[in-house]
KOLLUM-16198 format. One record per atom (N, C-alpha, C, O, CB): x, y, z; residue in three letters. Coordinates in steps of 0.001 Angstrom, whole numbers, plus 500000, padded with zeros to 6 digits. Glycine has a CB too. Example, Ala and Ser with C-alpha at 12.3 -4.5 7.8 and 13.67 -1.06 7.14 Angstrom:
513190494310507800ALA;512300495500507800ALA;513200496700507800ALA;514236496681508465ALA;511308495527509046ALA;512850497750507080SER;513670498940507140SER;512900500030507870SER;513409501138508039SER;514084499402505725SER;
//
This chain:
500837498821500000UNK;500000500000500000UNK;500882501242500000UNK;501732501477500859UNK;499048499998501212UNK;500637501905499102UNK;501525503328498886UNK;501392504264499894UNK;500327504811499606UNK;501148504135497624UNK;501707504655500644UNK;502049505722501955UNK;501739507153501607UNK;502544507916501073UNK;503720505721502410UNK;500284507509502017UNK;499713509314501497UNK;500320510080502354UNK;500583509788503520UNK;497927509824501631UNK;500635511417501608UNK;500918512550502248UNK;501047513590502253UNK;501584514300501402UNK;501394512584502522UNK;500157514101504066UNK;499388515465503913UNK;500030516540504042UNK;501174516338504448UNK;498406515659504748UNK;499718517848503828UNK;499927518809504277UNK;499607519070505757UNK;499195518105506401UNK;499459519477503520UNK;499739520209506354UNK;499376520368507824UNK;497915520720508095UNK;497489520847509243UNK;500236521462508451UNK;497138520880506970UNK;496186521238506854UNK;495046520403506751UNK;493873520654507030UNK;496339521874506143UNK;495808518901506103UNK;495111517596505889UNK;494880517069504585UNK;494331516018504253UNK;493913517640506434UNK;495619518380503600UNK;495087517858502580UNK;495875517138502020UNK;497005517605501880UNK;494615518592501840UNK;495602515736501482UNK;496271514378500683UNK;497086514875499264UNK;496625515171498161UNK;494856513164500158UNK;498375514842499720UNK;498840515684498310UNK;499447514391497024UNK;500210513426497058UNK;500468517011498852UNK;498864514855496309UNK;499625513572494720UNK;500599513670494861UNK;501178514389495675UNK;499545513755492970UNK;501312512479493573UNK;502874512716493458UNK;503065513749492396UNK;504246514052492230UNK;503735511340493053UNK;502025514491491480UNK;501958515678491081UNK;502489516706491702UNK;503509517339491427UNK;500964515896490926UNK;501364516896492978UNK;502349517897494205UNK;503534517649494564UNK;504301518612494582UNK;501881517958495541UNK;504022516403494931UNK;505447516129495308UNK;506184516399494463UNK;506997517247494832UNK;505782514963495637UNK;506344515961493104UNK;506498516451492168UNK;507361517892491665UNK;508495518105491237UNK;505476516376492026UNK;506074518793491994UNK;506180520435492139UNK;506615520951493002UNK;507278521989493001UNK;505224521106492140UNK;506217520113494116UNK;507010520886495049UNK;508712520782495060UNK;509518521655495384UNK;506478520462496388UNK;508925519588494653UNK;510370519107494772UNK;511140519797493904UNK;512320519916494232UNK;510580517678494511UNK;510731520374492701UNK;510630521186491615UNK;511323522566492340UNK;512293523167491877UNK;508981521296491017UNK;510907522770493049UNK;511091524574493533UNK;511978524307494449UNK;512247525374495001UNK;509677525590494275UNK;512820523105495089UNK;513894523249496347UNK;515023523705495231UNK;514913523848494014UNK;514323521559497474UNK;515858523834495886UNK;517162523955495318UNK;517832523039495466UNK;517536522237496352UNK;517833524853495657UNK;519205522793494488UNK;519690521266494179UNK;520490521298495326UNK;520854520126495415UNK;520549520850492662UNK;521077522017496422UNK;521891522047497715UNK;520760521192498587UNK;519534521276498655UNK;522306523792498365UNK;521788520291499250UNK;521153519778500470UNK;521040520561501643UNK;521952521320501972UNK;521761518710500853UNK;519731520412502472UNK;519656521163503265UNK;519328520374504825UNK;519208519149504846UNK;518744522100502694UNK;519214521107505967UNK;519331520144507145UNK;517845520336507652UNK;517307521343508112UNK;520618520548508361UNK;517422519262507464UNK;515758518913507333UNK;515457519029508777UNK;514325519431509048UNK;515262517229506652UNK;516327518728509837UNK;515713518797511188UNK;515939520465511544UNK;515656520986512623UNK;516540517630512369UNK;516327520925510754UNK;516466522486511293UNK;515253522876511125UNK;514706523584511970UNK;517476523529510556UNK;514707522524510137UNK;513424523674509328UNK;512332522537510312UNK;511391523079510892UNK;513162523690506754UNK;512471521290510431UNK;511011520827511097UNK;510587521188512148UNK;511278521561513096UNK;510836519638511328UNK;509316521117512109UNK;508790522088513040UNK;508220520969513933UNK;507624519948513587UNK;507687523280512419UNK;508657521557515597UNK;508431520331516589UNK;507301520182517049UNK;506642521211516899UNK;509157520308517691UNK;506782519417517522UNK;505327519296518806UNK;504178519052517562UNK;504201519039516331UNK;504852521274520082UNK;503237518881518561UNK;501632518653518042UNK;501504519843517242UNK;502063520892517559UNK;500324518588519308UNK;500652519693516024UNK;499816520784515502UNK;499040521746515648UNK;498096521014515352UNK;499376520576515102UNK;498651522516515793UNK;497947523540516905UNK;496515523241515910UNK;496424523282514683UNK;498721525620517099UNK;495394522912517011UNK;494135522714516433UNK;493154523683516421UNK;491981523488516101UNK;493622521755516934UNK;493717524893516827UNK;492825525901516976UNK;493739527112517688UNK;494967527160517771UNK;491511525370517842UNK;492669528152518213UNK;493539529313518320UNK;494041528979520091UNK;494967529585520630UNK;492543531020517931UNK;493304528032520696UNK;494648528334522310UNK;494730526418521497UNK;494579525818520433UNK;493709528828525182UNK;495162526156523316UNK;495466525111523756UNK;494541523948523488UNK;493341524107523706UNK;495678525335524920UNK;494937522929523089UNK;493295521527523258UNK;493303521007524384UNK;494284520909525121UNK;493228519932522241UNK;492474520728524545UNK;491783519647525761UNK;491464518680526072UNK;490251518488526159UNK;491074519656526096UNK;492333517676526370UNK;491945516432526529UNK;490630515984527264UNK;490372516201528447UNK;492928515923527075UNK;489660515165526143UNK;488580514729526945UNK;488077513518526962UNK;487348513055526086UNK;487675515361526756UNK;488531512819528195UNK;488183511579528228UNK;486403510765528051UNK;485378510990528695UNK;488804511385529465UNK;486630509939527072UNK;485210509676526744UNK;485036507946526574UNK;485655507402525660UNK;484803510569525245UNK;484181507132527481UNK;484296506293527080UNK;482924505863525884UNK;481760506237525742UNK;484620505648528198UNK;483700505028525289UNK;482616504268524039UNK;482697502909524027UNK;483610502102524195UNK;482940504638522443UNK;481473502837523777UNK;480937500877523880UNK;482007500287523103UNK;482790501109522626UNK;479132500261522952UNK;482290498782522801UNK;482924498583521696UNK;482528498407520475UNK;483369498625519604UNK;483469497858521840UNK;481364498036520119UNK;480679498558518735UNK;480817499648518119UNK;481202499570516952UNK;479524498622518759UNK;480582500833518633UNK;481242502174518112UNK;482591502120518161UNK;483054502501517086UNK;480866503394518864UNK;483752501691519247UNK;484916501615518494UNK;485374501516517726UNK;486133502380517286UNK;485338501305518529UNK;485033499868516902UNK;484556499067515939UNK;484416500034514711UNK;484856499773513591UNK;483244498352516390UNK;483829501043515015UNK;482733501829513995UNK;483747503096513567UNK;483723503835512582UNK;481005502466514921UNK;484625503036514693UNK;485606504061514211UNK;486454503592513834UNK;486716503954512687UNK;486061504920514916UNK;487303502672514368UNK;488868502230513479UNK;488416501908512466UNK;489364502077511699UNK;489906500995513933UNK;487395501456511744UNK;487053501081510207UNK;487154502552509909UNK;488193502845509317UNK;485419500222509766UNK;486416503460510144UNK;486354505019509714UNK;487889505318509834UNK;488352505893508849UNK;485304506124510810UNK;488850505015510943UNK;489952505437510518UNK;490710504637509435UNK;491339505119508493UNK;490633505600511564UNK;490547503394509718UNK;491540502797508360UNK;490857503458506779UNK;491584503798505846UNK;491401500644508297UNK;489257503541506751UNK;489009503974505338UNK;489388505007504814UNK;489672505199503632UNK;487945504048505062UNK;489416506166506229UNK;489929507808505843UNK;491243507647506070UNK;491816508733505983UNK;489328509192506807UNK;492101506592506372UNK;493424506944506268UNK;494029508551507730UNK;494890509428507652UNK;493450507439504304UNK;492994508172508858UNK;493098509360509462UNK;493438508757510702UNK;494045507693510579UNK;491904510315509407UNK;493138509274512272UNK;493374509151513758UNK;491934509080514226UNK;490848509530513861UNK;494258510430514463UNK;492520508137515419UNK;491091508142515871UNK;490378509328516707UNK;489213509385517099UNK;490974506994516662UNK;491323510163516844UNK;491279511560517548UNK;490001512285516151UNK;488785512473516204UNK;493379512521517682UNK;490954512500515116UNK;490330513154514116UNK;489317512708514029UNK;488484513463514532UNK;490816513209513045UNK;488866511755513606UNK;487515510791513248UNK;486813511518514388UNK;485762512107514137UNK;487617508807513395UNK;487155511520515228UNK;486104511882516415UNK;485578513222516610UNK;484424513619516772UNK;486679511607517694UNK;486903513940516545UNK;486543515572516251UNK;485682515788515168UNK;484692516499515340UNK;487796516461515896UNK;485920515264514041UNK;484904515560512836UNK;483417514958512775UNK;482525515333512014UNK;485564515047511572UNK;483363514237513462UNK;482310513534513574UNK;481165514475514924UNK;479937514408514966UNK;482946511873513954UNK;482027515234515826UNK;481537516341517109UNK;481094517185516280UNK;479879517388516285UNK;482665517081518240UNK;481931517900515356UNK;482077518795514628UNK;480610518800514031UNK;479833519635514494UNK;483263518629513772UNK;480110517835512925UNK;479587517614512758UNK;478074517446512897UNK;477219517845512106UNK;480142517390512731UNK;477836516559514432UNK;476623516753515046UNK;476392518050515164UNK;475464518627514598UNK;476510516161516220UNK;477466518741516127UNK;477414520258517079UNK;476684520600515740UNK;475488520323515833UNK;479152521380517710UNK;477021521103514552UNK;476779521850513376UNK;474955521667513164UNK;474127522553512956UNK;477845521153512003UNK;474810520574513272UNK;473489520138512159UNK;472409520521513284UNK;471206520406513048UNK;473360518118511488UNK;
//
């Protein structure tokens, strides 16, 4: 299985993008742990919040399939899925 990969934003980039992007470095090697950027992603404008929640195991179930199909976390799956209800 070929290995996707996102931007920080989430979005699934082709080997088109890789591609282009690889296109615009310069042919000098450069020191990749300098420029990476450390820690968790910031999910919003402060801090997140861990919130412990328990779920039956049928809905577990219901999510690791949702994560293996979206190729995502089970964190995410969950946020989007809050996201979601809260909205409608």
């Amino acid at each position: 299985m070929k290995k996707k990969y996102k931007t920080a934003t989430g979005k699934v980039l082709s080997d088109q993008d890789i591609q282009e992007i690889s296109d615009t470095l310069p042919d000098e090697k450069f020191d990749v742990d300098a420029i990476r950027r450390r820690g968790r992603p910031s999910l919003g404008k402060g801090p997140a919040q861990l919130v412990p929640v328990r779920i039956d195991p049928d809905l577990m179930a219901k999510v690791r399939e949702r994560v293996t199909a979206d190729d995502s976390t089970t964190s995410q799956v969950v946020r989007d899925a809050l996201a979601q209800y809260l909205a409608s």
